[in-house]
C-alpha positions as CSV (number, residue, x, y, z in Angstrom):
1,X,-13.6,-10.0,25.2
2,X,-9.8,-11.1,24.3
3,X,-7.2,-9.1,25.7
4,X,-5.0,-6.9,23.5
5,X,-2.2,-10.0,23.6
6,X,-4.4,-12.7,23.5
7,X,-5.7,-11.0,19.7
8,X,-1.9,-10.2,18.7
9,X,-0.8,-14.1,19.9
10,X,-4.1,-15.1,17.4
11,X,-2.8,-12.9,14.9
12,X,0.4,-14.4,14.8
13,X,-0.6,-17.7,14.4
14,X,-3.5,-17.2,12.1
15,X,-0.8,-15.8,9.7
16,X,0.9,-18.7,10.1
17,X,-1.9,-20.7,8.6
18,X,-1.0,-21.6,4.8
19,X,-5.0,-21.0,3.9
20,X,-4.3,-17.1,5.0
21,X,-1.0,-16.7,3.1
22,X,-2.8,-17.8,0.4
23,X,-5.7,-16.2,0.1
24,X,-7.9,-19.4,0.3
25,X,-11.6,-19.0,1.6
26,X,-12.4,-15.6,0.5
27,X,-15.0,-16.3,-2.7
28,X,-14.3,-13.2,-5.0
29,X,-13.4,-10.8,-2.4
30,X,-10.0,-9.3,-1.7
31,X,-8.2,-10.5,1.3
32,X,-8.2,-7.6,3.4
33,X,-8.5,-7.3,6.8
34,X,-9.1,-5.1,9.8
35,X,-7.2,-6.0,13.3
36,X,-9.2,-3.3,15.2
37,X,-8.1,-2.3,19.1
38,X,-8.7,-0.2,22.0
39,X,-7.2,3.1,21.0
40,X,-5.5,2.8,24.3
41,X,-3.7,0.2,23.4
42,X,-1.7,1.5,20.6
43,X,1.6,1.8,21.9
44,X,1.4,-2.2,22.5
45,X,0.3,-2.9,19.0
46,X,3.3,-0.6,17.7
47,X,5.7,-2.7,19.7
48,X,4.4,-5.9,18.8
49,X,4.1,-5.6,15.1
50,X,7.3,-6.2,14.9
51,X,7.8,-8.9,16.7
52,X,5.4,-10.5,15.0
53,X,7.3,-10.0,11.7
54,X,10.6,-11.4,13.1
55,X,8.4,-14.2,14.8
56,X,6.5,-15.2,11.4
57,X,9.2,-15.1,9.3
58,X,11.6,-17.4,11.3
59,X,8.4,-19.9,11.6
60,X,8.6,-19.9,7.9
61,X,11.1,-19.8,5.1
62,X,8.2,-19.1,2.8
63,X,6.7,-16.2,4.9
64,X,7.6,-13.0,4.5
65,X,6.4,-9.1,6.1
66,X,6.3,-6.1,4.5
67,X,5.2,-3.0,7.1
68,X,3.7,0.5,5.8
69,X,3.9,3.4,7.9
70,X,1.3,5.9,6.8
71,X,2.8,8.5,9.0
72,X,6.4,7.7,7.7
73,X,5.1,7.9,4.1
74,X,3.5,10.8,4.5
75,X,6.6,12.4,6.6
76,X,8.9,11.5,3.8
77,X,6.9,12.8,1.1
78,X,7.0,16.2,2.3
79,X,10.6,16.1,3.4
80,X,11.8,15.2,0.3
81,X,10.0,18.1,-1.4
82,X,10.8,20.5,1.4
83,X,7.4,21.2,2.4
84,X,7.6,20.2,5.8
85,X,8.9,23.2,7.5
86,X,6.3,25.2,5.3
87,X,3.3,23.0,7.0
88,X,4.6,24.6,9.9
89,X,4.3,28.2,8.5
90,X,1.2,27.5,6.9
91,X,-0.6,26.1,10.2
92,X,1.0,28.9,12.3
93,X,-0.2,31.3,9.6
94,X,-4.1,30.1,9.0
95,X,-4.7,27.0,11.4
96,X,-4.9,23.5,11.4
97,X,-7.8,22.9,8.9
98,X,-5.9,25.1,5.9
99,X,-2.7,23.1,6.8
100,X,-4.7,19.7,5.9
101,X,-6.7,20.7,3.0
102,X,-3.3,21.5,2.0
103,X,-1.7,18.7,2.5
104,X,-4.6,16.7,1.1
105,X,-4.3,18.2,-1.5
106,X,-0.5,17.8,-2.1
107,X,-0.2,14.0,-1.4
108,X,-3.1,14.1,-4.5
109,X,-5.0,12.2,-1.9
110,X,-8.5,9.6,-3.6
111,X,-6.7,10.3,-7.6
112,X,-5.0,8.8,-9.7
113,X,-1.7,9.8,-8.3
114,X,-2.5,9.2,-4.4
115,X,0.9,9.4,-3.1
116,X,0.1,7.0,-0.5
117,X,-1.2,4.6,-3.0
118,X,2.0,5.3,-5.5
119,X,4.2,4.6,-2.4
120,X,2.9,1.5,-1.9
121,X,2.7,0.2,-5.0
122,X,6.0,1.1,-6.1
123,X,7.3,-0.7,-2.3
124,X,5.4,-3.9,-2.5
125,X,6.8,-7.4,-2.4
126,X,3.4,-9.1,-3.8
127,X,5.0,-12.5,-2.3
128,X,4.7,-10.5,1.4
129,X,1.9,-10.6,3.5
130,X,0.9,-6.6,4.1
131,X,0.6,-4.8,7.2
132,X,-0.7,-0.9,7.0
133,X,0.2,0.8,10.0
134,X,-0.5,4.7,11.6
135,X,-3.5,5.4,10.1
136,X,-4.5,6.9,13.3
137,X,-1.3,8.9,13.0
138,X,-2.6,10.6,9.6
139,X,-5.7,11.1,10.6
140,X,-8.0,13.2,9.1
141,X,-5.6,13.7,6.7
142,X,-6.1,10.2,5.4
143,X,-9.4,7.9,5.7
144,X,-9.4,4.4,5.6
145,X,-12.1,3.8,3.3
146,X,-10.4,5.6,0.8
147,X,-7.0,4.2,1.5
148,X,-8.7,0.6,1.1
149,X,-10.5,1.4,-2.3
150,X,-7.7,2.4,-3.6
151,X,-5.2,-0.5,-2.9
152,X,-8.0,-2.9,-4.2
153,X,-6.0,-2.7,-7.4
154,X,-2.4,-2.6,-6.3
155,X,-2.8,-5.5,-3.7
156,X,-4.1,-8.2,-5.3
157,X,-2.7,-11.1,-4.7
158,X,-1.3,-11.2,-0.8
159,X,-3.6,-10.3,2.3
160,X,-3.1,-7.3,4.0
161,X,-3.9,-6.3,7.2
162,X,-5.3,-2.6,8.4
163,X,-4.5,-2.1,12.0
164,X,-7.2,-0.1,13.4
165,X,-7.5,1.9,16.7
166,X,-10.6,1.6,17.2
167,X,-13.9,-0.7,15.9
168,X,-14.5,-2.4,13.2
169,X,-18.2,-4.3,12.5
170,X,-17.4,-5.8,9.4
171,X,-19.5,-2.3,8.1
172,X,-18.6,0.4,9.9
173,X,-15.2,2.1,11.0
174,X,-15.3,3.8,14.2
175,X,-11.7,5.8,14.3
176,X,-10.6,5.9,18.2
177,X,-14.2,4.7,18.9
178,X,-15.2,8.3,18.4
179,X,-15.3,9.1,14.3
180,X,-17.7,6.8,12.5
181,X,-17.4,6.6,8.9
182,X,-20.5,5.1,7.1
183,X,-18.9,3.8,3.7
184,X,-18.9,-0.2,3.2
185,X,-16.0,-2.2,3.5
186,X,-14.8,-5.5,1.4
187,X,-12.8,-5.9,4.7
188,X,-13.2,-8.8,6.9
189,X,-12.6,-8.5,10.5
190,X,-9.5,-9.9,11.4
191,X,-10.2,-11.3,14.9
192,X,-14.0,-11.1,16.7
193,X,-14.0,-9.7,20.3
């Protein structure tokens, strides 16, 4: 089993390969992928996803990053609208499963107008390659399945890349090894074990 820097050193240079940036090898499926980890080891992946970002684009004049932040996107939606002190109130008020019904509901999550979606698609530099980020920070607000169904159609062309704490068999998402979701993925694994 590859240590946590031996997959992000792989990572870095399997984005460097011009058949990944273009989307070469994948028959008719989209190129998305899933870098699953130890949950443990989040706070390492945080800190190196940037340095791979500054490390592929000064490889390459043609490469280019683009980072989502779940968490940040949803944080932003609700402070913009002033909601967030009122998440506050409401989970005070009637608990923790109200407050994300709730918000569920407001960021208009699996419809048409998914704010997460919206955000994205209104943000993206189709020439960047994609990273989604903190979808262990929004959970259970947010599911991945979902998320990845529903950027089928706004990420077409460039690969993107789900970081995942936790395990992903090419089938089945298990969130922090301990919530498995039993939808089917078009992902592929980004790096095997």
């Amino acid at each position: 089993m590859k240590s946590i820097t031996e997959k992000m050193e792989y990572l870095q240079e399997k984005i460097l390969e011009p058949k990944f940036s273009e989307n070469q090898g994948l028959g008719n499926e989209v190129g998305f992928y899933i870098f699953d980890y130890a949950p443990e080891e989040e706070l390492k992946v945080r800190e190196q996803i940037f340095f791979i970002k500054d490390y592929v684009e000064k490889q390459s004049d043609l490469l280019k990053v683009q980072i989502f932040d779940l968490y940040d996107i949803m944080i932003q939606f609700f402070e913009l609208r002033g909601y967030l002190e009122k998440n506050f109130e409401i989970e005070k008020r009637w608990g923790t499963e109200v407050l994300f019904q709730r918000m569920r509901k407001a960021l208009k999550i699996a419809t048409a107008q998914d704010v997460f979606v919206q955000y994205i698609r209104e943000n993206l530099d189709e020439e960047a390659i994609i990273f989604i980020v903190g979808i262990g920070k929004v959970f259970p607000i947010l599911r991945s399945h979902i998320l990845l169904n529903n950027l089928q159609i706004v990420v077409e062309k460039s690969p993107l890349i789900l970081f995942y704490p936790g395990t992903y068999d090419n089938n089945y998402l298990r969130l922090f090894n301990e919530f498995q979701d039993d939808h089917y993925y078009r992902a592929f694994r980004m790096i095997e074990s």
